[in-house]
C-alpha positions as CSV (number, residue, x, y, z in Angstrom):
1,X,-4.4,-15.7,-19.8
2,X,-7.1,-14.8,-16.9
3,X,-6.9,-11.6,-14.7
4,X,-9.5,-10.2,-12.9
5,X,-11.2,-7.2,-14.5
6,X,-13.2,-4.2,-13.3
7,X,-16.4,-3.5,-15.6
8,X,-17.7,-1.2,-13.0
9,X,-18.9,-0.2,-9.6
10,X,-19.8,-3.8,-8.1
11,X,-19.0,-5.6,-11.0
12,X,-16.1,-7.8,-11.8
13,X,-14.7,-10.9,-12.4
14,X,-11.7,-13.7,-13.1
15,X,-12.0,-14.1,-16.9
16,X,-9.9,-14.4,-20.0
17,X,-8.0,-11.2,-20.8
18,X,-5.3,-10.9,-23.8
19,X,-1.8,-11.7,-23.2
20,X,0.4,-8.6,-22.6
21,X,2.9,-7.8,-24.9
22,X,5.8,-5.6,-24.6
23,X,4.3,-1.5,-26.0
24,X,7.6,0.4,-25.4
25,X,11.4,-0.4,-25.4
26,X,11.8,0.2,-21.4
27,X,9.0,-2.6,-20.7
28,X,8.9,-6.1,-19.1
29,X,6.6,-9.0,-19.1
30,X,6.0,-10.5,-15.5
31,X,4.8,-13.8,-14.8
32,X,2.7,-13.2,-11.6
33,X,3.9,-15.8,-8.7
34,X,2.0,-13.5,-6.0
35,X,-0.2,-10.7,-5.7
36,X,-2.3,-8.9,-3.0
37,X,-5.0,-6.9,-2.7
38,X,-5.5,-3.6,-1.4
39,X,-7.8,-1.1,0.6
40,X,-7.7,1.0,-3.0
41,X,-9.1,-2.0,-4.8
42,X,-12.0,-2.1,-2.5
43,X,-12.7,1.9,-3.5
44,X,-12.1,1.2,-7.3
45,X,-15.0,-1.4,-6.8
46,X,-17.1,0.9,-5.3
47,X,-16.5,3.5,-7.8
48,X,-14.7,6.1,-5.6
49,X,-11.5,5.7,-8.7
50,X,-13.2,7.1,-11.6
51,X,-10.6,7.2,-13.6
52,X,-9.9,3.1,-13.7
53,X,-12.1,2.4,-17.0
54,X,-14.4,-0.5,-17.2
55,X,-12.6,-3.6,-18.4
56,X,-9.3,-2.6,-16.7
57,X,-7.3,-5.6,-15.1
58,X,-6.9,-4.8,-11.5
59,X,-3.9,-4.5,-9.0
60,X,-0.7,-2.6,-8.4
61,X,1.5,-5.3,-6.4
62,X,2.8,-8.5,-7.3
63,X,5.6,-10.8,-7.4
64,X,7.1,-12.6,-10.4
65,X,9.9,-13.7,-12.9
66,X,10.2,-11.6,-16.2
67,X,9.5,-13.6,-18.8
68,X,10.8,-10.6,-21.1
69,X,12.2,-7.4,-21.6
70,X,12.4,-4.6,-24.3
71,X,15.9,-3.7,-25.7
72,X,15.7,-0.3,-23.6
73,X,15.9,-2.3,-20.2
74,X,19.8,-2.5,-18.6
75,X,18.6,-3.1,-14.4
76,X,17.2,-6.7,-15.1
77,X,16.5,-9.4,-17.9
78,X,14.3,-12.5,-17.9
79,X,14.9,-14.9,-15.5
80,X,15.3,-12.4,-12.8
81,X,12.9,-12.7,-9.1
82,X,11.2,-9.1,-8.8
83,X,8.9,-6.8,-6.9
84,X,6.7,-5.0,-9.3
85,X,6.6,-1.5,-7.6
86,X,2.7,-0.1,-7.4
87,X,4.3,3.1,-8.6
88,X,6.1,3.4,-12.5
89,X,9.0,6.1,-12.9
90,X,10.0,7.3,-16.1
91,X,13.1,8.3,-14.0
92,X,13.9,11.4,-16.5
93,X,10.4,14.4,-15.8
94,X,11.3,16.8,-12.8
95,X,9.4,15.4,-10.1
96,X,11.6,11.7,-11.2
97,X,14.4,13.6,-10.3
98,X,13.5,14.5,-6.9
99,X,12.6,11.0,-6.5
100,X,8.6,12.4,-6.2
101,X,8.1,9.7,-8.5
102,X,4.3,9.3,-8.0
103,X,3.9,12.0,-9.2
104,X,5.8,11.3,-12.6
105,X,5.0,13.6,-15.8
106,X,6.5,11.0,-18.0
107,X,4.0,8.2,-18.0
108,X,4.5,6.9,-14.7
109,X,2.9,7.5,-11.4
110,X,0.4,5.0,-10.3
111,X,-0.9,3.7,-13.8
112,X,-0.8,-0.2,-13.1
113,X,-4.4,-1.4,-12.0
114,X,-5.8,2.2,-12.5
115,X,-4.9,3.7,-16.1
116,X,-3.4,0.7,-17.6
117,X,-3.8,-3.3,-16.7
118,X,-2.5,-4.0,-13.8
119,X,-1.3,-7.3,-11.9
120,X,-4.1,-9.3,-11.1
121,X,-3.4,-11.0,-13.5
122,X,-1.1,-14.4,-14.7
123,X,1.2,-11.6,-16.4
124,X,1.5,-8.0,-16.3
125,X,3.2,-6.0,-18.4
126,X,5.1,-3.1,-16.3
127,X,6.6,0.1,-17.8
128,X,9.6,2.1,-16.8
129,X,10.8,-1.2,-15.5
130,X,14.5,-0.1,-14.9
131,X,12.6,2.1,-11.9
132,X,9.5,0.4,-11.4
133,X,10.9,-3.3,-10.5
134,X,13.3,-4.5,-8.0
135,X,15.4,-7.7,-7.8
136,X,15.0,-9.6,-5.1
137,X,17.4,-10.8,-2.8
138,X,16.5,-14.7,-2.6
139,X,16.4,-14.1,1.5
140,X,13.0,-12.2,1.1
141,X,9.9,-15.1,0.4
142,X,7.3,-14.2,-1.9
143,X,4.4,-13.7,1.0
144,X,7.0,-11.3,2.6
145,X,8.4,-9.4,-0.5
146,X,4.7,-8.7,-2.2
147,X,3.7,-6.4,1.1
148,X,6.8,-4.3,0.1
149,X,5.2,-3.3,-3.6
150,X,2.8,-0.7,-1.6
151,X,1.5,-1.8,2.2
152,X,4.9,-0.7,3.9
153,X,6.0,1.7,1.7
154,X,2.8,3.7,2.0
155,X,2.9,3.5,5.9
156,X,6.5,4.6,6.2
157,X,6.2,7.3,3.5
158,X,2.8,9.0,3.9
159,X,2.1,8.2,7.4
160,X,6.2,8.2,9.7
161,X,7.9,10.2,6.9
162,X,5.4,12.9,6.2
163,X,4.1,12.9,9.7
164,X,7.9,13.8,11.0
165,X,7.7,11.0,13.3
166,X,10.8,11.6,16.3
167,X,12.2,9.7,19.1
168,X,9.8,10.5,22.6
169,X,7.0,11.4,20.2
170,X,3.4,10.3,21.6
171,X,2.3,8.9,17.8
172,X,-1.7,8.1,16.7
173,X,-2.7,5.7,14.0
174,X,-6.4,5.9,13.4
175,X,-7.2,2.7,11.4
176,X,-5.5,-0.3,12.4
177,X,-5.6,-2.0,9.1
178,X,-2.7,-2.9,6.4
179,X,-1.4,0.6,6.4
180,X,-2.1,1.4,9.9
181,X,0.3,-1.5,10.9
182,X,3.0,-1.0,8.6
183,X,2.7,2.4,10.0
184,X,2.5,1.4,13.7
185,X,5.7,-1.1,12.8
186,X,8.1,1.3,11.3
187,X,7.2,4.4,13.1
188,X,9.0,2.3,16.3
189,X,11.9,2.4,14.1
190,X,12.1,6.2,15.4
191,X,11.9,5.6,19.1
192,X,8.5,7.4,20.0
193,X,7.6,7.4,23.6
194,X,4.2,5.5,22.9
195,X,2.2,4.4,19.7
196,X,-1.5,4.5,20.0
197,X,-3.6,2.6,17.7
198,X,-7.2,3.7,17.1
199,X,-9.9,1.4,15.3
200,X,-13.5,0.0,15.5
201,X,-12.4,-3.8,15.3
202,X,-10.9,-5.8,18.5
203,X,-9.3,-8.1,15.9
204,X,-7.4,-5.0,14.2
205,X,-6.9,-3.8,17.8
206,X,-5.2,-6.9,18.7
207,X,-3.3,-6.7,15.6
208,X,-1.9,-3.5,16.1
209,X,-0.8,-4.3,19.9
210,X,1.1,-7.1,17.9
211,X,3.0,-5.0,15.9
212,X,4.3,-2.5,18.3
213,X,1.6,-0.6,19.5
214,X,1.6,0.2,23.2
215,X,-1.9,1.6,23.8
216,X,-5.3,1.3,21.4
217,X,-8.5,2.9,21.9
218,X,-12.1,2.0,20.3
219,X,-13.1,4.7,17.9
220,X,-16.3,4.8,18.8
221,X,-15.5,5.7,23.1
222,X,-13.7,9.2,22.5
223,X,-10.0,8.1,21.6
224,X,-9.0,11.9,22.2
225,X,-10.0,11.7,25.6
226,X,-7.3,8.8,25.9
227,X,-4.4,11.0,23.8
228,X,-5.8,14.1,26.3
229,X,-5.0,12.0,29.1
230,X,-1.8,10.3,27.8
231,X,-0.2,13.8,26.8
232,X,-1.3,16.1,29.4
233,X,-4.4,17.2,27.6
234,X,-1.5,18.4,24.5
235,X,-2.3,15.8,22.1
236,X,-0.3,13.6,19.9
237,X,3.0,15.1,17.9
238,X,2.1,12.8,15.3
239,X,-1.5,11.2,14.2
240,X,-1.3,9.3,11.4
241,X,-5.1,8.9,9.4
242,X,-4.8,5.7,7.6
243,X,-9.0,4.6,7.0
244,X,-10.2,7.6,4.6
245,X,-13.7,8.3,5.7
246,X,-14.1,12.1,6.9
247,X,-15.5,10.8,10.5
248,X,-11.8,9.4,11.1
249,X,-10.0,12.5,9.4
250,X,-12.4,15.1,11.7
251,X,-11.1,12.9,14.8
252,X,-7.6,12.9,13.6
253,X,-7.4,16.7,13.5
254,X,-9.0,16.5,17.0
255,X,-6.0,14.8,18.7
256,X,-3.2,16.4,16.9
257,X,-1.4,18.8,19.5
258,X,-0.7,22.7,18.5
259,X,2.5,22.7,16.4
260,X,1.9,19.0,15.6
261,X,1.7,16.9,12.2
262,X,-1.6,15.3,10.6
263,X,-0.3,12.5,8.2
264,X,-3.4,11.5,6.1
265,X,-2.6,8.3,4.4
266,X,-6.2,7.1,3.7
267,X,-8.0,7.2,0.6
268,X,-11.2,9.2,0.4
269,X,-14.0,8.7,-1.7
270,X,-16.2,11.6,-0.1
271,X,-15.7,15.2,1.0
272,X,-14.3,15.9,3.8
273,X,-14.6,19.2,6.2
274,X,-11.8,21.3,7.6
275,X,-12.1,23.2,11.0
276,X,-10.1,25.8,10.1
277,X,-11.9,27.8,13.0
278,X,-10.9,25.5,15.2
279,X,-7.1,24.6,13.3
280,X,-5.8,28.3,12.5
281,X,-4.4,29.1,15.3
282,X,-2.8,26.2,16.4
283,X,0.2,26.1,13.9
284,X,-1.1,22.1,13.0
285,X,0.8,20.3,9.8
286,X,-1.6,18.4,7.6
287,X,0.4,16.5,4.9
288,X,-1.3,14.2,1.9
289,X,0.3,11.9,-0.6
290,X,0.3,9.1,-2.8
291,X,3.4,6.9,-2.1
292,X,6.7,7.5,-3.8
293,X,8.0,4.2,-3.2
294,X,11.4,5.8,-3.0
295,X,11.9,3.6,0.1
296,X,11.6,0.4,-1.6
297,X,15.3,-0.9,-1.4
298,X,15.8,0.0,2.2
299,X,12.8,-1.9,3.2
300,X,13.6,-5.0,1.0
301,X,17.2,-4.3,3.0
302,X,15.4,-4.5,6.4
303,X,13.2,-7.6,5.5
304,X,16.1,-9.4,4.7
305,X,17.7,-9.1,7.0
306,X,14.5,-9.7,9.1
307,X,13.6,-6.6,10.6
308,X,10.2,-6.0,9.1
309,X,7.1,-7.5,10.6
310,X,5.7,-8.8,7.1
311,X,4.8,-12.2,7.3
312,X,2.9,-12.0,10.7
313,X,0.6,-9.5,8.3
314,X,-0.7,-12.3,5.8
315,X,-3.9,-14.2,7.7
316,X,-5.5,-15.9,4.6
317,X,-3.6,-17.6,1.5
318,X,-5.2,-18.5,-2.4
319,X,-4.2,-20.0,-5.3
320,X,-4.9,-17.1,-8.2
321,X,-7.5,-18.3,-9.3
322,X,-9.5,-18.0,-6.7
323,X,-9.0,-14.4,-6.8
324,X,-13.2,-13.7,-6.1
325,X,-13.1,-15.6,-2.9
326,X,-9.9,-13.8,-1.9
327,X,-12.1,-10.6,-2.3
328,X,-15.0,-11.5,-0.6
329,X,-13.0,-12.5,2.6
330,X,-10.3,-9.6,2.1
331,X,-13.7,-6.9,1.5
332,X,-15.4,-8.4,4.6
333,X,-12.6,-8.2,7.2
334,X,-14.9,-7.0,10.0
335,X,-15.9,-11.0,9.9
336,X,-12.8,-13.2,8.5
337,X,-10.3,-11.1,10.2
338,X,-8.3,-10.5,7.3
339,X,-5.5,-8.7,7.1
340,X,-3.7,-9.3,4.0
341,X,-4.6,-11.8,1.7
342,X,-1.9,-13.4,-0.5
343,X,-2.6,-14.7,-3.7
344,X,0.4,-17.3,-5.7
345,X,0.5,-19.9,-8.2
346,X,2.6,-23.5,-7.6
347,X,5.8,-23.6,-9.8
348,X,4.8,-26.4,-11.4
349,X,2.0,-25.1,-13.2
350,X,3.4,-22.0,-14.0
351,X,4.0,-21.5,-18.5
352,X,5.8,-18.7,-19.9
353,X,3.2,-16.8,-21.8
354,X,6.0,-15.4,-24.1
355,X,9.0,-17.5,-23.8
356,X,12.5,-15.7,-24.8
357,X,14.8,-16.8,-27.6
């Protein structure tokens, strides 16, 4: 089969791979219909992910039909539609238990496209599948079901959930890509008094007014001034960092108000300062983390039923194989206006790698 490996900073490519093959008992074998590609991809490329090894098939999100399953696995069996999660569970260490699963002692965590192959790929084998896939209903299309693997579940988790988000909160999302939308979209789901998006790119800005955003600010013209102005010179209750560069994490911690909650959701390659002088006193939350995906079956609830803004997120389509030129547009966004770029293969040319019995 072909996947598209990483053989180190700047260098990849869409090449033969070997077939996966079921390792442990709780695996599956998925034959990839769809895949994305994320922000985190981009840093792995660049070499801010040292620990993804060189020859290491990239990805964390797809959608597919398992095409087998180890004897361990009782949620699904082959034949079955399903979102391969970006995060495994084990589902038995401690932090499993409290549903922290990425931060899983037992294997898990975020492995696929990072410590093991992952699903850019025509398969992908996936481990701890009883916790790390999900059925699909057959309401939820592939383009709309693949932003659920990590896009929407990172935005709800690291940037509304952590952040506190509440109803008549004044809420600011610096980075108006992926993440920043899917946190723009379901923060509204808690009735804040206004969303304000920040970002450098009129196209994201646009975006972000799009998916519930009632205000947005250039980066680069003093956003605070704007949140100063908005809030009675207080700040936001929330701000949600979701770009991961310490200019935008510095302004973040500028515009949160005392007693107020600093989400950072983006992922940074580079140090990053504190101003403790300046943040002591001022009783400010700062929360980090690495999605959980313990959201997942709610938000596959609310896309059914059509409540989730997902397909209006997807600007530019590929067959898999063209997975290069689906990186080239999706890495230069400032110019295509990507968003999300979505990946698939046509039925019809789709052959089980390992057939089942």
């Amino acid at each position: 089969m072909k996947g598209y490996v990483f053989h180190g900073p700047g260098q990849s490519a869409w090449e033969e791979v070997p077939d996966p093959e079921i390792k442990d008992p709780g695996d599956v074998i998925v034959r990839v219909d769809a895949v994305t590609i994320c922000g985190t991809d981009l840093h792995i490329l660049k070499g801010d992910v040292p620990a993804v090894r060189p020859g290491t098939v990239l990805g964390h999100e797809a959608v597919g039909e398992i095409v087998e399953a180890g004897t361990d696995v009782r949620t699904v069996r082959p034949g079955d539609r399903v979102l391969v999660s970006c995060i495994s569970a084990c589902g038995r260490c401690g932090y499993c238990r409290e549903t922290s699963y990425s931060q899983c002692r037992g294997g898990g965590g975020w492995i696929l496209g990072h410590l093991v192959d992952g699903t850019q790929a025509e398969y992908v084998r996936v481990p701890h599948a009883d916790l790390s896939v999900h059925p699909l209903p057959g309401a939820v299309a592939n383009e709309d079901a693949v932003l659920l693997a990590d896009i929407f579940p990172t935005g709800y988790e690291v940037g509304v959930l952590n952040g506190r988000v509440r109803p008549g909160d004044t809420v600011a999302v610096v980075g108006a890509g992926p993440v920043g939308l899917a946190a723009i979209a379901t923060a509204r789901l808690f009735a804040p008094e206004r969303i304000v998006a920040v970002d450098l790119a009129a196209s994201r800005l646009q975006a972000a007014k799009e998916f519930g955003a009632d205000a947005v600010a250039d980066a680069s013209e003093a956003p605070e001034q704007l949140i100063g102005d908005l809030t009675g010179e207080l700040g936001a209750d929330v701000v949600i960092e979701a770009v991961g560069v310490p200019e935008t994490f510095e302004l973040c911690a500028r515009m949160v108000r005392p007693g107020g909650h600093l989400a950072n959701v983006g992922v940074h390659g580079a140090p990053v300062t504190l101003h403790l002088e300046d943040l002591w006193s001022r009783n400010v939350t700062i929360t980090t983390g690495l999605v959980d995906t313990r959201s997942t079956p709610a938000l596959l609830r609310m896309a059914a039923a059509g409540r989730l803004p997902t397909r209006r997120m997807v600007t530019h389509t590929f067959p898999l194989d063209h997975m290069q030129e689906a990186y080239d547009v999706f890495g230069n966004a400032a110019e295509t206006g990507a968003l999300k770029v979505v990946l698939g293969v046509p039925q019809h040319e789709v052959v089980p790698v390992h057939p089942t019995p």
